[in-house]
N, C-alpha and C positions, 0 to 999 in steps of 0.2 A: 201510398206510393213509396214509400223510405221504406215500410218493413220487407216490399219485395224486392227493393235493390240491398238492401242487407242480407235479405237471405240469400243470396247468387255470392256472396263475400265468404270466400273457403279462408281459413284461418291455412296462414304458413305450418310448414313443417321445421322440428328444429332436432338434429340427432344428437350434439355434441359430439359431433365428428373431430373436432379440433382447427375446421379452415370456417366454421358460420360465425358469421358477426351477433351474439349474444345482443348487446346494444340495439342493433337492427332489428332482430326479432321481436324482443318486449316491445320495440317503437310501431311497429305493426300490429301488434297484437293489441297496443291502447289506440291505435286508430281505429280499428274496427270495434272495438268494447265502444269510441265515442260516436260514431257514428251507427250504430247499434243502440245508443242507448243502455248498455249494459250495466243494471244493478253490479253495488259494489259485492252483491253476497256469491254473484254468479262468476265472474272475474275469473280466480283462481282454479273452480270446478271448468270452465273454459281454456283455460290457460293450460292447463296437464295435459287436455287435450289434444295439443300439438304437438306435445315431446314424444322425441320417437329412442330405439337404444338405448345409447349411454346415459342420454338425458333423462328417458324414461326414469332408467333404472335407477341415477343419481337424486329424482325427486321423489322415489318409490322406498328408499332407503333417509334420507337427511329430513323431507319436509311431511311425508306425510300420517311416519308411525307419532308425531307430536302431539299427545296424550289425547287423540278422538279430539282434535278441535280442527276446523280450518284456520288455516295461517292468512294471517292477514294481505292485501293484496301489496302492500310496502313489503313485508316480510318477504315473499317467495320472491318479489324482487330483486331484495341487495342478495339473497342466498343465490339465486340464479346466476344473477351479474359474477356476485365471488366465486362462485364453484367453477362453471363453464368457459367462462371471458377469458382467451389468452392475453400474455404481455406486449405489450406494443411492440417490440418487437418481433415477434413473432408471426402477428399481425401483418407487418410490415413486410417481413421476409415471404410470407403466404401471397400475400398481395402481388409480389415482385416477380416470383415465379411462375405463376398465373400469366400476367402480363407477357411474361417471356416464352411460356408453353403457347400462347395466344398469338405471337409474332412467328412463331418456326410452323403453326399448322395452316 
C-alpha cells in the first residue's frame, strides 16, 4: 500500500529562477526520498531529476563532470544550497513584492 501512494508522489520542479526557496526544495525532495524509502545510492540520480534551466545547467557544469563518480548526497547538498540560495535579503524583498502584486490583483 506505501509503494502505491509513493508512486502518485511527482517530485517538485526547481529552475533556479532566482524567486524559489532552495531550502524548500531539498526539504521536499528528503520528504519524499523518506517516505519512499529511498536508497542513499538513488538520492542524487533522483534529485537531478528535478532541476530544470539554470539549475540543470548549474549541476551539468559544477557537480557532475567530478572525475565519473556520484557525489555524495551531503555534497550536492551544501553545493546546491551555495550556488542557488539568494541572501536574505533578497529573499525577503522577493517575498514582499509578491505579497504586494498579490494585494493590487
Amino acid at each position: 500500500m506505501a509503494g502505491a501512494a509513493g508512486s502518485l508522489t511527482r517530485y517538485p520542479e526547481f529552475h533556479g529562477r532566482g524567486y524559489e526557496y532552495v531550502e524548500q526544495h531539498w526539504y521536499l525532495c528528503e520528504a519524499i526520498w523518506r517516505a519512499r524509502g529511498t536508497p542513499e545510492t538513488s538520492k542524487v540520480v533522483e534529485f537531478k531529476t528535478t532541476l530544470r534551466d539554470r539549475a540543470l545547467k548549474w549541476y551539468m557544469k559544477s557537480v557532475d563532470p567530478q572525475a565519473g563518480r556520484i557525489p555524495s548526497v551531503a555534497d550536492v547538498k551544501k553545493l546546491f544550497i551555495e550556488e542557488l540560495k539568494l541572501p536574505q535579503s533578497e529573499q525577503q524583498g522577493i517575498a514582499e513584492i509578491r505579497d504586494i502584486k498579490q494585494l493590487q490583483g
